[in-house]
Structure formats: structure tokens, C-alpha cells
N, C-alpha and C positions, 0 to 999 in steps of 0.2 A: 127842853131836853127831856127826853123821856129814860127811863131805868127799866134796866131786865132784870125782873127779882125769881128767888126761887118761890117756889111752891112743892107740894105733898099730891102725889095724885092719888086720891081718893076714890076712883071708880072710874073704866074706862067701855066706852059705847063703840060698835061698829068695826069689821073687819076691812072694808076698805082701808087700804096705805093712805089715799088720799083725803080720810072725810075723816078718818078714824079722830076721837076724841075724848078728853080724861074730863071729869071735875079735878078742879084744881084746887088745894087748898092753900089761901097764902093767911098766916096769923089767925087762920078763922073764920075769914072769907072766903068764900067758893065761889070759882068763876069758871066757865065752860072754857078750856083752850085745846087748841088744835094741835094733833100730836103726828103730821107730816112729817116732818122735821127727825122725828126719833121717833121710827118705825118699832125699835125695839125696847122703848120704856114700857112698863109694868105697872100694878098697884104698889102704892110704896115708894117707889123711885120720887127720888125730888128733881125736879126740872126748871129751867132758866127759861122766864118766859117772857117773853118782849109782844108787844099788841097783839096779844090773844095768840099768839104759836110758841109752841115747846120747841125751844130752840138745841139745849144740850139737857144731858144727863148731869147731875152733879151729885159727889157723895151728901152724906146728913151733915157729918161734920164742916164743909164750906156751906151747907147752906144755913146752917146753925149762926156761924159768924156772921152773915150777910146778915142776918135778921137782929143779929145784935147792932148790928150798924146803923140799919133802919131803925133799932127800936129808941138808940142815941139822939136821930137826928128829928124823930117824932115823925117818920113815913107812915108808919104802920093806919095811925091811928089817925094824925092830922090831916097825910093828902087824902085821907080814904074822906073825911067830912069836909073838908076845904077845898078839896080839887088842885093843892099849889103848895110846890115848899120853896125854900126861899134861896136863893144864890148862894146865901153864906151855907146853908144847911147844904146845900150838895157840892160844894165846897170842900167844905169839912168832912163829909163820906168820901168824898175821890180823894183825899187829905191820907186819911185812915186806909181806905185800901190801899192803896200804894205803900203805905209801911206795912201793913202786913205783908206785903207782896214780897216788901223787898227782907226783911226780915225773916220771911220761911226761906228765901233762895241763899240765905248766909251757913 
């Protein structure tokens, strides 16, 4: 199972719509991702990125939550050394998202 997390784009390379791309910041780490997808993201903008392409826009404050999530179930730090989280542990984040989810919609 793989997860779409946010990131901070920190610096964006190339006017092509189709090549164009940002360094990405997620917790620290900087990873090149492909910014196809949202033509109109910026420096600044945090974006949801799933195997290397910026999928959406999202504001700081969701992406704020999201990384508290990850930082609960030890993503951050353990899949980035390990390569692997564990069933229970993304379990427990789709657990928690979906209450938050359902909790803002009340």
C-alpha cells in the first residue's frame, strides 16, 4: 500500500506544463516531484504527492494534521530508514483519519 503525503514546495524548475517541477519538502527531506498535475502550484504551496507527482493543492493547516499523523504512527522517520510500516500502524492512520473526517463534517 502506498500513502500520498504532503510536502512544502520549496523551489520550482522549468516552464513546460509537462516537465515542469518543484523540490519537495516533506518533514526535511527533499525529493524532486513532478508538478503536471497542478499546473498552478507556487513556492509555498503544500501539495499531496503520490510516486513522485503533485497530485492536489492542499491548505498548511490539512497538511499540518497529516504530518501529525504520520508523526504518531512513526512514517516520518521509521519508513524513511526501514523502507516498511506495519499493518497495525496504517491501520491506525486510516483509523484517525476517518474521525477527523467525520468529526469536521458534524
Amino acid at each position: 500500500m502506498c500513502l500520498a503525503v504532503p510536502g512544502r514546495i520549496e523551489s520550482i524548475t522549468g516552464d513546460d506544463p509537462l516537465t515542469r517541477s518543484a523540490r519537495v519538502s516533506f518533514g526535511g527531506v527533499i525529493k524532486e516531484v513532478n508538478l503536471s498535475c497542478v499546473p498552478e502550484a507556487k513556492v509555498g504551496d503544500y501539495v499531496i504527492v503520490h510516486v513522485g507527482f503533485a497530485l492536489s493543492i492542499v491548505d498548511e493547516k490539512e497538511a499540518q494534521q497529516v504530518f501529525e499523523y504520520l508523526d504518531q504512527i512513526g512514517e516520518l522517520g521509521a519508513a524513511d530508514k526501514a523502507g516498511t510500516v506495519t499493518k497495525a500502524e496504517l491501520t491506525q492512520f486510516a483509523h484517525d483519519c476517518s474521525n477527523s473526517a467525520t468529526r469536521q463534517d458534524r
